[in-house]
N, C-alpha and C positions, 0 to 999 in steps of 0.2 A: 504493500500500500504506500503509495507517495506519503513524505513526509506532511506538506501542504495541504493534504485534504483530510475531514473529519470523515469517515465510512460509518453510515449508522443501517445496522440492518433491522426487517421489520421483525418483528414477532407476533406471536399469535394475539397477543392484547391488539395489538395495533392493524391487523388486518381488515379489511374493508373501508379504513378511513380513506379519503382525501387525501392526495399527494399536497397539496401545500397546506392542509391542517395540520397533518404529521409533522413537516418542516418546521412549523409554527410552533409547536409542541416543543421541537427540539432545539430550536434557536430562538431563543426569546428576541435578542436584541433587533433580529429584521423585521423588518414592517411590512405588513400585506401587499401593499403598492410593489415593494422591493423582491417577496418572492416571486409574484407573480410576472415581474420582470427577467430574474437570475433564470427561471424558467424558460420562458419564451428565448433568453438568447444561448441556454447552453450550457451557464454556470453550474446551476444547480442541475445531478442529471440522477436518473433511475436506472440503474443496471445499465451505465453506460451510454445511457439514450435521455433525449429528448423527448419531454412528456409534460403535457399542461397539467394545471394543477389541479383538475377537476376528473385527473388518472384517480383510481381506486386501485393502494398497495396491496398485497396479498405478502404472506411468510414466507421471507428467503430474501424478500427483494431489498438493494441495497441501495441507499440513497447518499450520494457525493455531494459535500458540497465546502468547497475552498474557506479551509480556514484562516485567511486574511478578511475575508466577509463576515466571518464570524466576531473576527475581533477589532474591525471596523469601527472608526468612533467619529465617523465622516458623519451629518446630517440627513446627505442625499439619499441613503438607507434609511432613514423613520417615515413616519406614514405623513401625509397632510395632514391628517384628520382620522378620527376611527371613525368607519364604515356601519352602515348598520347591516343585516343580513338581506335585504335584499338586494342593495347596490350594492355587497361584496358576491352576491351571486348574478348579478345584472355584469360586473366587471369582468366577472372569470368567464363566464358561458356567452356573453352574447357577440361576439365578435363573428361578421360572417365574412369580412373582407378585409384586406390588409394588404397596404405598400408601402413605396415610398412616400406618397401625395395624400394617402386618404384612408379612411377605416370607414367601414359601412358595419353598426351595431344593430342586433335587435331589439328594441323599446318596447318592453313591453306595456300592457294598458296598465295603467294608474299612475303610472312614473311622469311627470312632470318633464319638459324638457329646461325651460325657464321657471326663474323664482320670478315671485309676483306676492300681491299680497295673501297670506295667509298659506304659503307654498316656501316651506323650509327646504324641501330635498330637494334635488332636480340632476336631471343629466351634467348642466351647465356646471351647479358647483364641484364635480367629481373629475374634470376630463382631464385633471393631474393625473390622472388613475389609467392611463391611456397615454400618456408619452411612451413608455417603452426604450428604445432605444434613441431616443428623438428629443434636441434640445429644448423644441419649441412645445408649448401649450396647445395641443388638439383646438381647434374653432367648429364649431357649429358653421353649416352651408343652410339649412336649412329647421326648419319647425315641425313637430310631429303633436295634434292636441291629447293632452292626460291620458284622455280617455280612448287614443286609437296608437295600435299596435305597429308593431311592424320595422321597417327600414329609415335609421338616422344617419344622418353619411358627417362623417367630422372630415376636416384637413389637415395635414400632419407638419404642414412649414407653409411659412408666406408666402411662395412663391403659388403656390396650389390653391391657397385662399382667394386670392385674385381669379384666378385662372377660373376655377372652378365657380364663386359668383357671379363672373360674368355669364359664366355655360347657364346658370340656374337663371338669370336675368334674361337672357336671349331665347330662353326654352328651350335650348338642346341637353337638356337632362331630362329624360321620360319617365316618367312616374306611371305607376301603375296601381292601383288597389281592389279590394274584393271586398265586399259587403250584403250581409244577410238583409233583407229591408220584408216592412208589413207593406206589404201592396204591389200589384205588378206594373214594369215600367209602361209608357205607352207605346211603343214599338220594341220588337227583341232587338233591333239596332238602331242607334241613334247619336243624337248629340242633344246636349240641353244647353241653349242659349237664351241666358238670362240675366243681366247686367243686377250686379248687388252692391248694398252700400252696409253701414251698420250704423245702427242705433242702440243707444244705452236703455236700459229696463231693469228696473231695482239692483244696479249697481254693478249689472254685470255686462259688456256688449255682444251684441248678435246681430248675423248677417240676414239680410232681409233681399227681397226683389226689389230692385229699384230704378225705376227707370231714366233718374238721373245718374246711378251709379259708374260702378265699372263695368266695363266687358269683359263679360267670363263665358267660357265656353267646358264643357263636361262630356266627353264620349262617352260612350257609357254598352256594354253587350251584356246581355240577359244569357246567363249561363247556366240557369235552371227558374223554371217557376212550377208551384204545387202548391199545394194546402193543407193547413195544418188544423184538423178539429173544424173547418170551413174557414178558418184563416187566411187569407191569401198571405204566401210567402215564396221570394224571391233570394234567387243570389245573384248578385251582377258585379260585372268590371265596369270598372270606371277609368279613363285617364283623365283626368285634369288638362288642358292645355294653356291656361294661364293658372296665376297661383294665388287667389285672396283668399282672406280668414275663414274656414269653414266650410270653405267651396265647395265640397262634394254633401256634406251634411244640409248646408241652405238649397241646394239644386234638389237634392231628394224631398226635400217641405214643398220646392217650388212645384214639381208636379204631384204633389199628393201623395208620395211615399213616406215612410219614417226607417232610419234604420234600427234595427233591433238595439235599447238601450240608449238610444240617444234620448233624455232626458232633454237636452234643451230645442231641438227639433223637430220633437215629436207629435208629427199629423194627431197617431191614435196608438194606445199602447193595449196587450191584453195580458204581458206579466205571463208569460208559458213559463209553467215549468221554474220559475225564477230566473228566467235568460235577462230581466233585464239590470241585473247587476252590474254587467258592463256592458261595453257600445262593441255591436260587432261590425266595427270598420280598420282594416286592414293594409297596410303600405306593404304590399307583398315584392315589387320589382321595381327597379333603377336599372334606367341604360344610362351611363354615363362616357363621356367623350372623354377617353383618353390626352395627352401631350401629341402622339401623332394622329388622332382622329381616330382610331378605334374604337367603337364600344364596349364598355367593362360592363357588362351584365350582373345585377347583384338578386339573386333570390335572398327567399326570408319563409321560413316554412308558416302553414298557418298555424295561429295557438289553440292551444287545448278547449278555449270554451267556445271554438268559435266549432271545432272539430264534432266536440258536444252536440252542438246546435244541427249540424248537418247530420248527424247518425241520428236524430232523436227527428229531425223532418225527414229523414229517410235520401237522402240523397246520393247520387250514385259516388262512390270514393274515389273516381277519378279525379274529381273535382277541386275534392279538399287535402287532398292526399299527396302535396306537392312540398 
């Protein structure tokens, strides 16, 4: 065994944990920010390999990890901040894309992305937690609301900050999402052209039709309709092709849909089953325009209650099963 590196093998107590709990266990002094990094570039390894922290050890296996780290009295190993448990499991697991230029995360529904009032947590105060090997501070490109899941795309240096809000200003970044809704659309293919503005209503704003507003425009393909108990229910894609507050949620009130859970949108609610705990709208793809014009395609699988909602309307698994 190298004189420089501490070898701690697991034992039978210890099996089934978490590779960076275990770690955590046994190096007091590093901070979760830091394992989760030593990890990703190598430092820290499992039986000689590279393995995220969200590996599950088993007995025998031997975990390396360089005792000058151990005895480290540098700063840039302690945490910002302690984590609570679910943006320490928002940091570890949601990563679906990674470069040079950019990280595409999945957000899931209730997380915040911005603080505001009454909104302690958020994507925004954590994306210390996301440099990695990277001097600079991750930037948000774009807004995902509380209540809807899916794909956040950060940038990982200046140069890609610019680069990239322009792509998101000019609309060549495609978005794409999926959404369960009470009601069926009025063509299975379409577009909803409907210019919106917003107004404030007991202290909160919301986007409305307006025909002095903006121009907005919403493609939208009906990917299944049925009924539920005589419920009319739908699933459909949406692209966005401009980008205001709410856009896909105000275009679905504008023609008389609601999405399942949207509380502040909501045409008409019937409460199935308890679905409407959360909003089942989804930011499932990003095309995005590479430095030489390529597009980086980002999937985002869908979540668990939206997967719920489709097995319990009966829908065929092709559908949601991506």
């Amino acid at each position: 065994m190298a004189k420089n590196i501490k070898l701690i093998e697991v034992n039978e107590e210890d099996a089934g944990k978490r590779l960076d709990k275990f770690i955590a266990s046994n190096s007091k002094k590093l901070s979760f920010v830091a394992i989760q990094k030593l990890l990703r570039t190598g430092k820290i390894r499992i039986n000689k390999k590279k393995v995220l922290g969200s590996h599950k050890i088993e007995i025998g296996d031997e975990v390396s990890i360089p005792l000058n780290l151990l005895n480290n009295e540098k700063p840039k190993f302690y945490t910002f901040k302690e984590l609570d448990e679910n943006f320490k499991n928002f940091v570890t697991t949601s990563i679906l894309y990674i470069d040079d230029d950019l990280i595409a995360v999945n957000k899931p529904a209730g997380i915040a992305v911005q603080g505001g009032s009454r909104v302690v947590s958020h994507v925004d105060g954590v994306l210390d937690y996301f440099r990695f090997d990277s001097p600079y501070r991750p930037q948000l490109l774009h807004r995902l609301d509380k209540s809807t899941s899916g794909i956040l795309l950060l940038s990982r240096r200046p140069k890609a900050t610019r680069r990239l809000t322009e792509a998101f200003r000019n609309r060549e970044v495609k978005k794409q999402y999926v959404a369960l809704l009470y009601g069926h659309m009025p063509k299975t293919k379409g577009s909803i052209n409907a210019p919106l503005g917003q107004i404030n209503i007991k202290n909160y704003e919301k986007t409305i039709f307006d025909l002095s507003g903006k121009e907005s425009k919403t493609i939208y393909n009906v990917l299944w309709k049925g009924q539920y108990n005589s419920i009319k229910i739908s699933l459909v894609e949406f692209e966005p092709e401009t980008g205001r507050k709410h856009q896909i949620r105000a275009h679905c009130n504008y023609v008389g849909c609601s999405i399942i859970g949207d509380t502040k949108y909501s045409v008409k609610t019937y409460n199935i089953a308890g679905l409407e705990k959360e909003m089942f709208l989804h930011a499932k793809e990003l095309g995005i325009p590479d430095i030489d014009g390529i597009t980086i395609r980002v999937k985002c699988p869908i979540p668990n209650h939206m997967i719920s909602a489709c097995k319990l309307f009966n829908l065929p698994k092709n559908l949601w099963d991506i």
